[in-house]
KOLFISE-569357 format. One line per 5 residues: for each residue x, y, z of N, C-alpha, C, O. Coordinates in steps of 0.1 Angstrom, whole numbers, plus 5000, padded with zeros to 4 digits. Example, Ala and Ser with C-alpha at 12.3 -4.5 7.8 and 13.67 -1.06 7.14 Angstrom:
% residues 2
5132:4943:5078:5123:4955:5078:5132:4967:5078:5142:4967:5085  5128:4978:5071:5137:4989:5071:5129:5000:5079:5134:5011:5080
//
This chain:
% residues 244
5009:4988:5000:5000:5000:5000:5009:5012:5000:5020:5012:5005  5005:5022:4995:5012:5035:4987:5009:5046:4999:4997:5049:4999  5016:5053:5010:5010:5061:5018:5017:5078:5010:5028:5080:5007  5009:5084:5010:5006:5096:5003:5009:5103:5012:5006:5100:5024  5018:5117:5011:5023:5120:5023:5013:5131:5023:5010:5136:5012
5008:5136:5037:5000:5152:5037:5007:5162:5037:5016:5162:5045  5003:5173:5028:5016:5185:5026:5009:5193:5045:5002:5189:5054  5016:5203:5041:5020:5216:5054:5003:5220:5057:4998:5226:5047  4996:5219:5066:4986:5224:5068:4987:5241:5083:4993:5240:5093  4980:5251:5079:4985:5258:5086:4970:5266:5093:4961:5269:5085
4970:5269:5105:4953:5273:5106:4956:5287:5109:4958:5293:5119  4954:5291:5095:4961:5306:5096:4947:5318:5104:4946:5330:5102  4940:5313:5111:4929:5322:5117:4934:5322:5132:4928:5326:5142  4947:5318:5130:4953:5322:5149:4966:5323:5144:4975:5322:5152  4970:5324:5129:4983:5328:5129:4981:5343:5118:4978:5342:5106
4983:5352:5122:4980:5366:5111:4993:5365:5109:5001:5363:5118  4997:5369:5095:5012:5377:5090:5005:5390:5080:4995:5391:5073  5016:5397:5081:5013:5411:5075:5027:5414:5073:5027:5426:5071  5036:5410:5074:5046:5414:5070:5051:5417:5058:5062:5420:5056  5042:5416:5048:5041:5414:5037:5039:5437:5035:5046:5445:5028
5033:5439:5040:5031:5454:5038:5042:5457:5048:5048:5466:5042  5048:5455:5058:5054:5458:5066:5073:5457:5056:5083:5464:5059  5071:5449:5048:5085:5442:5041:5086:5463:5033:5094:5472:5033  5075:5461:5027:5074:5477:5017:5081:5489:5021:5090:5497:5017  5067:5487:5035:5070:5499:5042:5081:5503:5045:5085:5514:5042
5090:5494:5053:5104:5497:5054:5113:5497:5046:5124:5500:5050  5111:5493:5033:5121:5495:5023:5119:5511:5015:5128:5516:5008  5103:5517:5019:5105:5526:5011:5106:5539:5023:5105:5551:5022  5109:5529:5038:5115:5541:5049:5126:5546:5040:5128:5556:5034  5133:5533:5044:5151:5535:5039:5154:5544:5027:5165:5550:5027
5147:5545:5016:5145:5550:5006:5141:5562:5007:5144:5569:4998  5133:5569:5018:5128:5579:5019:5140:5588:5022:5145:5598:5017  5146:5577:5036:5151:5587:5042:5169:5587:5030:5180:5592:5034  5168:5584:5024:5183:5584:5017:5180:5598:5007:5189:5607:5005  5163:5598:4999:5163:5607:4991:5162:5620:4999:5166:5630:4994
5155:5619:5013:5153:5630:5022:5173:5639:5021:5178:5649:5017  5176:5626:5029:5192:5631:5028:5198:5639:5016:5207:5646:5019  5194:5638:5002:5197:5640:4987:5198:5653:4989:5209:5659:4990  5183:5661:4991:5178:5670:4988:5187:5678:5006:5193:5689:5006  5186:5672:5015:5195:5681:5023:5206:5687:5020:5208:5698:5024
5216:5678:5011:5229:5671:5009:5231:5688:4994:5240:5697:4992  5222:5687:4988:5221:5692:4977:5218:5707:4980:5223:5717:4974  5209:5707:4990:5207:5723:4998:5214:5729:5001:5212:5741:5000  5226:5723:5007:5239:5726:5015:5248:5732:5005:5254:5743:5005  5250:5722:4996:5255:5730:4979:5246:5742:4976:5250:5754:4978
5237:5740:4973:5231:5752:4969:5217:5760:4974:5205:5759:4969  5223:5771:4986:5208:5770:4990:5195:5774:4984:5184:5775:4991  5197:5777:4973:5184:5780:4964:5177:5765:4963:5165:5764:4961  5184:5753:4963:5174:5738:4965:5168:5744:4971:5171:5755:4977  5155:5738:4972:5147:5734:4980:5144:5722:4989:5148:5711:4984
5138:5720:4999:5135:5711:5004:5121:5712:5011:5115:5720:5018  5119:5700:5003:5100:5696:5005:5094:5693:5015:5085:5685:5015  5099:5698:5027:5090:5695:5046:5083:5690:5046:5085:5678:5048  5071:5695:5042:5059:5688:5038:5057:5673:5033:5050:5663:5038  5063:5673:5025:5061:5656:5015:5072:5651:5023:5069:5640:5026
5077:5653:5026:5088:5641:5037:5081:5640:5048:5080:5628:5052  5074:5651:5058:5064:5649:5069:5052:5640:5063:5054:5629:5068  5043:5638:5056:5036:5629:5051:5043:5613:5050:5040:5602:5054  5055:5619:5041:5059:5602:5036:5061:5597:5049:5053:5588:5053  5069:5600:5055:5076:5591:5074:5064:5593:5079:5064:5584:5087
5053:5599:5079:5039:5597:5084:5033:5584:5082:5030:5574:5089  5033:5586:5071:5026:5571:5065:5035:5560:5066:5027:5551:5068  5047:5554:5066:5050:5546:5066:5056:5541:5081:5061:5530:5085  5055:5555:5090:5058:5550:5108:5038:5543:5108:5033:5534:5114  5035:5550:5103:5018:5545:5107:5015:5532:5105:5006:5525:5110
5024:5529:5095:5020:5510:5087:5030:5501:5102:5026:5492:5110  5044:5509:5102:5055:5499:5112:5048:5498:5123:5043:5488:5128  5048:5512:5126:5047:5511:5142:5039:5502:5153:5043:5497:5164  5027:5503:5146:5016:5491:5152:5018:5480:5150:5020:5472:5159  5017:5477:5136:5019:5464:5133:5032:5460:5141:5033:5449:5147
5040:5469:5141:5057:5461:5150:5051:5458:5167:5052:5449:5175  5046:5466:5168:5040:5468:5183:5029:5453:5186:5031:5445:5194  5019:5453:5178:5011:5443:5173:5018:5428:5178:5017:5420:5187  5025:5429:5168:5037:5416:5164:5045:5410:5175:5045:5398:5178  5051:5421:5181:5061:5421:5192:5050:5415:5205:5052:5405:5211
5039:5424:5207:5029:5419:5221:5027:5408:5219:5031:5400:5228  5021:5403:5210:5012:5391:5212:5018:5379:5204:5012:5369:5209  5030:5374:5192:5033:5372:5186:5028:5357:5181:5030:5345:5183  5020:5368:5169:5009:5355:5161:5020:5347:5152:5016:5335:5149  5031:5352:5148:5040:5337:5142:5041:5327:5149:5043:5317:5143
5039:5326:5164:5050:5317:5169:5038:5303:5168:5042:5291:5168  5025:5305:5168:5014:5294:5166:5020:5286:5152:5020:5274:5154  5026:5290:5139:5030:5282:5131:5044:5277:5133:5048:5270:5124  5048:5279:5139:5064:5274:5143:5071:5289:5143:5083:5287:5148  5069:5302:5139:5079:5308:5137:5078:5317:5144:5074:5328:5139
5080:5318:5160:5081:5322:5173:5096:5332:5170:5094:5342:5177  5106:5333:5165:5118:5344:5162:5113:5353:5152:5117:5364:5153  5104:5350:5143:5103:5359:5132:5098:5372:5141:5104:5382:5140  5086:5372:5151:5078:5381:5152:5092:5390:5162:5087:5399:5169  5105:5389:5164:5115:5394:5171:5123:5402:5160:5128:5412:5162
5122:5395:5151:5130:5398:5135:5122:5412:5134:5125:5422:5140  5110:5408:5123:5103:5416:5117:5099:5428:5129:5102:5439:5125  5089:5427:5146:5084:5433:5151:5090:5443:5155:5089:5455:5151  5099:5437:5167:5110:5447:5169:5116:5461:5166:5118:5471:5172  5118:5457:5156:5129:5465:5146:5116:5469:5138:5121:5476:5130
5106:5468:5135:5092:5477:5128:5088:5486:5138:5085:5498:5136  5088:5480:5153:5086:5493:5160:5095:5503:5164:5091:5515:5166  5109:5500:5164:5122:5508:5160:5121:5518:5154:5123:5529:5158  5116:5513:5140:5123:5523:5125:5106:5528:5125:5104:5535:5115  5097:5527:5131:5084:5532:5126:5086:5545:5136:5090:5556:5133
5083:5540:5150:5090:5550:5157:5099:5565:5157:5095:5576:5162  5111:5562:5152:5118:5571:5146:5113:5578:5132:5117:5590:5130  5103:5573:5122:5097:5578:5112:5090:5589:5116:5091:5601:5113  5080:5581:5126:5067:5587:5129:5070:5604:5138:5063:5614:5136  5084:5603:5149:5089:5614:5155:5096:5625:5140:5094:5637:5141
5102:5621:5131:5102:5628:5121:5094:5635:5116:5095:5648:5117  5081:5626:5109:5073:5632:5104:5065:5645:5115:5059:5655:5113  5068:5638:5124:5059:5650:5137:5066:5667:5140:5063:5679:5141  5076:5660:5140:5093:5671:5139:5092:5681:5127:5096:5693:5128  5087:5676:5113:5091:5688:5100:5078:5689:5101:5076:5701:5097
5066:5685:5104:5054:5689:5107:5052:5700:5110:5049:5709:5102  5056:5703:5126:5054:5715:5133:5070:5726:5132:5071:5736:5139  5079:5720:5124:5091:5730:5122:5097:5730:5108:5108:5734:5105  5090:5725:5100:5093:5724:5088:5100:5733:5083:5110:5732:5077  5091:5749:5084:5097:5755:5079:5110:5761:5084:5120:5762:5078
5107:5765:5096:5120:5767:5109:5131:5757:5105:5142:5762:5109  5133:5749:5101:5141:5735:5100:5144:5748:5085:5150:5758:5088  5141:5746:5074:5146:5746:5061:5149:5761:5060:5154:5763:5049  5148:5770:5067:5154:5784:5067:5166:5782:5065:5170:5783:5053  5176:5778:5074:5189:5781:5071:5195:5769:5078:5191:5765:5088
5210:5763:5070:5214:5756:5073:5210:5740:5076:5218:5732:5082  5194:5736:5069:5191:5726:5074:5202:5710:5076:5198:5702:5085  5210:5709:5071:5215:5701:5069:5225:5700:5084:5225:5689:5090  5230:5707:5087:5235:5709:5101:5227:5710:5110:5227:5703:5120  5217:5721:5106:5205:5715:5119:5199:5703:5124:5196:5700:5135
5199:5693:5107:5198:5683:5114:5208:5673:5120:5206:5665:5130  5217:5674:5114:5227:5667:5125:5227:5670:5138:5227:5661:5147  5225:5683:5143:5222:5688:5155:5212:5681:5162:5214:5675:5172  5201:5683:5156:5188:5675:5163:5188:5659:5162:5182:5653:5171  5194:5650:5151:5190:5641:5150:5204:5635:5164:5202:5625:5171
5214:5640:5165:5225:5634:5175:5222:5627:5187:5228:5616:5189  5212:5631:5197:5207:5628:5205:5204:5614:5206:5210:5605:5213  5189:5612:5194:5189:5596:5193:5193:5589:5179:5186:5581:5172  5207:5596:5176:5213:5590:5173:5220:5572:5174:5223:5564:5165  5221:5574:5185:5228:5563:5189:5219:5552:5192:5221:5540:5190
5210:5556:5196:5199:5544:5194:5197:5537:5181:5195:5525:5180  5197:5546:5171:5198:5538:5159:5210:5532:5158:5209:5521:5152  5222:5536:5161:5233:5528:5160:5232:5515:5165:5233:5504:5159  5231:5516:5180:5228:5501:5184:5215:5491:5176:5217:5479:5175  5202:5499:5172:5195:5494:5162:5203:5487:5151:5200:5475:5149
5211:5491:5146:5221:5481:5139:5229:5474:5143:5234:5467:5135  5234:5474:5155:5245:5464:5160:5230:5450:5162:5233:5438:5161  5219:5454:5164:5208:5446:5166:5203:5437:5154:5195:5427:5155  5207:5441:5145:5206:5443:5132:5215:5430:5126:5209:5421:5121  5229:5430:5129:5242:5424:5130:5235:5415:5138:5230:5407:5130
5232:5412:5152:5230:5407:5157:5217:5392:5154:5218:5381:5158  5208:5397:5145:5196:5392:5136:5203:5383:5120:5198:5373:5115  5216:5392:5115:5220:5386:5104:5230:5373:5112:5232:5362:5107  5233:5375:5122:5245:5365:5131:5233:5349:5132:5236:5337:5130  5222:5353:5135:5210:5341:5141:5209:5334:5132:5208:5322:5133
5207:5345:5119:5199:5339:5105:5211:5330:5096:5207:5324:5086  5225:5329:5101:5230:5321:5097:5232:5313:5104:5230:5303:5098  5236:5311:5117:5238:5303:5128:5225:5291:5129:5226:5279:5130  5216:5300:5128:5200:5282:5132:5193:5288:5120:5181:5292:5121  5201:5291:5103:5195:5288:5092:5179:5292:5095:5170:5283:5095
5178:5302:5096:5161:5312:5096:5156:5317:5086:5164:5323:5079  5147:5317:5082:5139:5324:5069:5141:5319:5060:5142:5326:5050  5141:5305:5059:5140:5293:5047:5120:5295:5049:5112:5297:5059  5117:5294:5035:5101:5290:5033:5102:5278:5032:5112:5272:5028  5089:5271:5035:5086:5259:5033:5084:5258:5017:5083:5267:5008
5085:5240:5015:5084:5238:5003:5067:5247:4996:5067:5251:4984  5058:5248:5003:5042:5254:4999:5044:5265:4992:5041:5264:4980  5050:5280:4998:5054:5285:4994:5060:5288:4981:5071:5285:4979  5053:5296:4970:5055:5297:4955:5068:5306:4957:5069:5315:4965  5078:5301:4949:5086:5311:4945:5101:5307:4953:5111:5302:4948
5099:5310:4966:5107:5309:4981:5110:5297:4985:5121:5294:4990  5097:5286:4982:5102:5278:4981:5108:5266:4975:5108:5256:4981  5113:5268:4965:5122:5263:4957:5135:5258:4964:5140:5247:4964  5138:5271:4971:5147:5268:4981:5148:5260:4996:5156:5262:5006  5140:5252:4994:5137:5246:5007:5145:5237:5015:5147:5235:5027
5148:5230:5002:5156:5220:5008:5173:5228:5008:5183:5222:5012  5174:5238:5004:5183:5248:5005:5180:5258:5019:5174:5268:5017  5183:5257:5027:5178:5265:5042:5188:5280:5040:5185:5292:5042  5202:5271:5036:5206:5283:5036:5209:5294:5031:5213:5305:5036  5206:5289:5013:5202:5300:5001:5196:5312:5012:5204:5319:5019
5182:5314:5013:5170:5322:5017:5180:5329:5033:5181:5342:5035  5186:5322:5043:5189:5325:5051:5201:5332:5053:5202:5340:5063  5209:5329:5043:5224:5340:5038:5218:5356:5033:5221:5366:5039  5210:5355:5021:5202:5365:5018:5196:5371:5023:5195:5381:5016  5187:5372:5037:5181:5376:5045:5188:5381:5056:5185:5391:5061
5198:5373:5062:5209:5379:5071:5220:5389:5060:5219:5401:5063  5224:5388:5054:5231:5399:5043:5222:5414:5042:5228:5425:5044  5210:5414:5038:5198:5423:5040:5197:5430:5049:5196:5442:5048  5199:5421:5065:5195:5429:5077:5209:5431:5079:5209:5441:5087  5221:5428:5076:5237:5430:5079:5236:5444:5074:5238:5454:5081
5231:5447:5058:5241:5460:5053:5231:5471:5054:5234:5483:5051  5215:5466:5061:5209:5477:5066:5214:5484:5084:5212:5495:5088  5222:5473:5090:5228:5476:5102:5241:5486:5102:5244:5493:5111  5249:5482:5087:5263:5488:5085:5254:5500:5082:5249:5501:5093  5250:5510:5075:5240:5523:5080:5239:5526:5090:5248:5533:5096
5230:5521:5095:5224:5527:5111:5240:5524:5121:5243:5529:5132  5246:5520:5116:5260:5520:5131:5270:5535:5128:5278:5541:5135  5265:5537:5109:5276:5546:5106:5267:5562:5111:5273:5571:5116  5253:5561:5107:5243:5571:5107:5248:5583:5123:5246:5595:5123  5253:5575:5134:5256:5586:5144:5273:5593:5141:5277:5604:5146
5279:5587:5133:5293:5597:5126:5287:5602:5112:5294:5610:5106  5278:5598:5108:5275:5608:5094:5269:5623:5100:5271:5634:5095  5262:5620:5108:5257:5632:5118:5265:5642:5121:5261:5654:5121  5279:5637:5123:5289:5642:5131:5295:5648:5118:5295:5660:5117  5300:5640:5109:5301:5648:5093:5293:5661:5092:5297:5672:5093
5278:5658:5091:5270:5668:5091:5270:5684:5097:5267:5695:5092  5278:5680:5112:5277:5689:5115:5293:5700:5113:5292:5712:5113  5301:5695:5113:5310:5697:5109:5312:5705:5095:5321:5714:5094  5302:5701:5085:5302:5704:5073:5311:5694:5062:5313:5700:5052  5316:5680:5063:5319:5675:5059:5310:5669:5050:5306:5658:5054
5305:5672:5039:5294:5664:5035:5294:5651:5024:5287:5642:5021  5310:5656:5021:5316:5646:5011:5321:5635:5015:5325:5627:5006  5323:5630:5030:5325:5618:5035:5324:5611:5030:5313:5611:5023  5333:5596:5028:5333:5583:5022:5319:5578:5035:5309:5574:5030  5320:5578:5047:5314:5570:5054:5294:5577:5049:5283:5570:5050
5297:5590:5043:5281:5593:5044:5276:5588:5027:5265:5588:5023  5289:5583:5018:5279:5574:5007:5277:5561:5009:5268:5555:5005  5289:5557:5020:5287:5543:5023:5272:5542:5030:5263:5536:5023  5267:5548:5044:5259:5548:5045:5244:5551:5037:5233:5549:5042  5245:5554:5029:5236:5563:5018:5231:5548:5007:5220:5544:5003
5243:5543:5005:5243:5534:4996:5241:5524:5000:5233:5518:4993  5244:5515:5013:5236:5507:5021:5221:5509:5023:5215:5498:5024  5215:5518:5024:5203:5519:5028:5193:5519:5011:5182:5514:5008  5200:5526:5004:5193:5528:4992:5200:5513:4986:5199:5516:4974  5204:5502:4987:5202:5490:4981:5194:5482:4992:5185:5475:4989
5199:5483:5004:5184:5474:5009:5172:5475:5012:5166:5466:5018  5164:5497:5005:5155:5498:5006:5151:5491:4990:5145:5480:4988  5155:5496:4981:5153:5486:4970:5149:5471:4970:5139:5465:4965  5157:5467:4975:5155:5451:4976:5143:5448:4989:5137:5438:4988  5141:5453:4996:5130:5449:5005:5118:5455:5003:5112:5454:5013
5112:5461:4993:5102:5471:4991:5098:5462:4977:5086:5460:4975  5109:5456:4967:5106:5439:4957:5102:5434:4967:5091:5436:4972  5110:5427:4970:5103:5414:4983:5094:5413:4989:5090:5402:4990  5087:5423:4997:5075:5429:4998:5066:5427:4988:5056:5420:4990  5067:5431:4977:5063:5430:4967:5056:5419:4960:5045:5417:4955
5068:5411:4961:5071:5395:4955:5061:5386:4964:5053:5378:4960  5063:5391:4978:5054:5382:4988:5038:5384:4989:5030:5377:4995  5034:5398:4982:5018:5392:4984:5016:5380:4971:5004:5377:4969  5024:5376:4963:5020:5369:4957:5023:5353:4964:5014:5344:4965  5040:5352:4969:5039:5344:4974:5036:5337:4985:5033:5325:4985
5035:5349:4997:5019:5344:5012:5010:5343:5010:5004:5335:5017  5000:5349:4995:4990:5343:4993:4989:5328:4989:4980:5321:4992  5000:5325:4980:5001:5310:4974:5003:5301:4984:5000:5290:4984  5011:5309:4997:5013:5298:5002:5001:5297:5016:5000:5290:5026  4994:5306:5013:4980:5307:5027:4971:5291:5014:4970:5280:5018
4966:5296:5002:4962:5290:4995:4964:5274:4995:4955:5265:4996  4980:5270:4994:4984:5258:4992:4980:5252:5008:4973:5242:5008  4984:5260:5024:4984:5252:5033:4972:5250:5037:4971:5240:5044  4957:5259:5036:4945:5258:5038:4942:5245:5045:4930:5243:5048
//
């Protein structure tokens, strides 16, 4: 007799993921805040730039508004861990309430000084103001390092074979788990450099190696996580569908 094996069943009505808009949101933080930086960077050259208060207070509005909860959400109650994936909601939550957090005090900050901010010298002013919690984001990336260190050590963020796309690599754990610790690694090499680019900032150094290194770290792993995001409402749906 032939025993037919049963694939992955999952009872996704006590397990919610959303990380799937949460993957976006943060990729088009990192993105935000690189092009935010552009237009500071570019001010400083020439103060006839302009800089847009307004549409940057909206953008970090909206996408602290997607993190924040949802990270907060994730982190309280942690609906992964009913499917087995009890670290993800530390991964993803954490660090959503982190970077939403900091968005959301942004957007509140050029809200009510926007224009005060872009009178004169914005670019140093912000180094000024952002120094403070600064360093919180720095250690946010040593945390960061600390998430890429896990994801190779006990091989994390492999998808199951169900899984369209992701999972191809299944029987490959560590394909998916190199890639994803690399991700959260060169988004952490930013945020460790972000409290000395500050310090560039204020100084007036704006040409610093360390402020494109940082720049360029963030604008390839907002890129790449804002796809992936992308890629996954197709693939969490296939794979809510397949495990039903």
């Amino acid at each position: 007799m032939t025993v037919v094996a049963e694939g992955l069943k999952i009872d996704w009505s006590i397990m919610p993921t959303y990380n799937t808009i949460m993957s976006i949101a943060a990729g088009a933080g990192l993105l935000a805040l690189v092009l935010f930086g552009k237009e500071l960077l570019a001010n400083a050259k020439d103060s006839s730039s302009d800089i847009n208060t307004d549409g940057w207070s909206i953008a970090f509005g909206v996408l602290g508004i997607i993190l924040f909860p949802m990270g907060m959400h994730m982190s309280l109650t942690w609906p992964l861990a009913a499917g087995g994936f009890p670290f993800d909601n530390i991964v993803f939550g954490e660090t959503s309430i982190g970077f939403g957090a900091l968005l959301l005090f942004a957007s509140f900050y050029l809200w009510r000084r926007g224009e005060q901010f872009a009178a004169a010298n914005p670019l140093k002013k912000f180094g000024r103001v952002a120094q403070p919690i600064s360093w919180f984001v720095g250690t946010l990336g040593l945390a960061l390092f600390g998430i890429a260190a896990a994801g190779i050590t006990y091989q994390l963020f492999a998808a199951p074979a169900e899984e369209p796309i992701s999972g191809w690599f299944a029987d490959y754990p560590m394909v998916e788990a190199t890639f994803m610790s690399l991700l959260f690694a060169l988004v952490g090499v930013g945020a460790v450099l972000f409290p000395f680019v500050l310090g560039k900032f204020r100084s007036g150094d704006f040409d610093a190696k360390i402020v494109k290194v940082m720049g360029w770290s963030w604008a390839i792993t907002g890129v790449i996580f804002a796809l992936f995001g992308a890629m996954n409402f197709f693939t969490h749906i296939g794979l809510i569908v397949n495990t039903m």
